[in-house]
C-alpha positions as CSV (number, residue, x, y, z in Angstrom):
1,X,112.0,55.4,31.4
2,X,109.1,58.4,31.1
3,X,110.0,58.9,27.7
4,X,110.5,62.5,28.2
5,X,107.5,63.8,29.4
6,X,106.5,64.7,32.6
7,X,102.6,64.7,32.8
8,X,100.0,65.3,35.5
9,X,100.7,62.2,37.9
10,X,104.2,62.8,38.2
11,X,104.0,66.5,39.0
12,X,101.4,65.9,41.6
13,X,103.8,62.9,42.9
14,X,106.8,65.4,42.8
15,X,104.9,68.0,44.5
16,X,103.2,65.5,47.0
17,X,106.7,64.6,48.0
18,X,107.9,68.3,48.8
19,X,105.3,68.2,51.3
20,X,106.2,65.5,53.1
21,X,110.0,66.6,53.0
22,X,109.8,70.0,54.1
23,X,105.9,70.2,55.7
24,X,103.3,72.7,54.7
25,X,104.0,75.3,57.4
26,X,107.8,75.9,55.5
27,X,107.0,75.9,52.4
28,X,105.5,79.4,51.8
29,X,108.5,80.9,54.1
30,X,110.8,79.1,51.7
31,X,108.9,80.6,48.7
32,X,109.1,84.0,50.0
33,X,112.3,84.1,50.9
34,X,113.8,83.1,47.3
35,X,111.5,85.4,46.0
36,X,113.4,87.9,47.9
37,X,117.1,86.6,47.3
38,X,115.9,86.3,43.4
39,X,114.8,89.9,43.4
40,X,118.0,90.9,45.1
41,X,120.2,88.9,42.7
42,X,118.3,90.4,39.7
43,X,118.9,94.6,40.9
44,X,122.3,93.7,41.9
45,X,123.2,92.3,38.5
46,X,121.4,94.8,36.7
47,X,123.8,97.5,38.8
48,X,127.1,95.5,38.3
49,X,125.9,95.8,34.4
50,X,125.2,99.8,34.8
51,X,128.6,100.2,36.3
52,X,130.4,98.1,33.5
53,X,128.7,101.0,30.9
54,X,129.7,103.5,32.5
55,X,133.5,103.7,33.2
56,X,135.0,106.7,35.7
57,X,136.8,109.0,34.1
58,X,136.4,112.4,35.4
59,X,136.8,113.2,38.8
60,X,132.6,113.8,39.7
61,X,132.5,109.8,39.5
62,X,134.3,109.7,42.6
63,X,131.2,111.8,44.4
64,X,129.2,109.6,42.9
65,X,130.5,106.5,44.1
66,X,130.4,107.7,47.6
67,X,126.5,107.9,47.7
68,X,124.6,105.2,49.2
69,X,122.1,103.0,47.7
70,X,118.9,101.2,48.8
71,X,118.6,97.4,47.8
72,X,114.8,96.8,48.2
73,X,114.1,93.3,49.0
74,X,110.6,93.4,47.5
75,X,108.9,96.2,45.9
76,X,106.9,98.9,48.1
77,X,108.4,97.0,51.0
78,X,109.7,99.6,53.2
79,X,110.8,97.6,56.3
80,X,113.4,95.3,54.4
81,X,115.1,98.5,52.8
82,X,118.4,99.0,53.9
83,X,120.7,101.3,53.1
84,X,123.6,99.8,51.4
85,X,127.6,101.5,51.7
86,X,129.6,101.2,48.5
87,X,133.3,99.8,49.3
88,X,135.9,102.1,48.1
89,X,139.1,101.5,46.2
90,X,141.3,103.0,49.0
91,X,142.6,100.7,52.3
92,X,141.8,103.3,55.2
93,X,142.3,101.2,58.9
């Protein structure tokens, strides 16, 4: 029906719709927050990748794993840092 392309008038239409759906007060809340959960989802892959490199073999990996990490949700954020605890291998209850 449009060919293909998506010009001017439909964007505009697209977007004029969002802001009738959702209202104009959500929308940067909604922007924000998967800005955060995007920026999240990006270290954390990036972490599960570093870990996949490096395999533990001796027995200092074990240290290592035990230290804790700090997800930032944005950067220079302070007040959304949190510090993060690694779950370990062993069942203790």
């Amino acid at each position: 029906m449009f060919g293909g392309k998506i010009g001017a008038p439909e964007i505009i239409l697209i977007l004029v719709v969002i802001i009738l759906l959702f209202g104009a007060k959500k929308l940067p809340d909604m922007a924000r927050s998967l800005g955060k959960s995007a920026r999240i989802l990006k270290s954390e892959a990036k972490a599960m990748k570093e870990e996949g490199k490096t395999s533990p073999q001796a027995s200092g990996s074990t240290e290592q794993s035990s230290a804790q990490r700090t997800i930032q949700a944005a950067p220079g954020d302070v007040s959304s840092s949190r510090p993060v605890n690694e779950p370990t291998d062993s069942a203790q209850r």
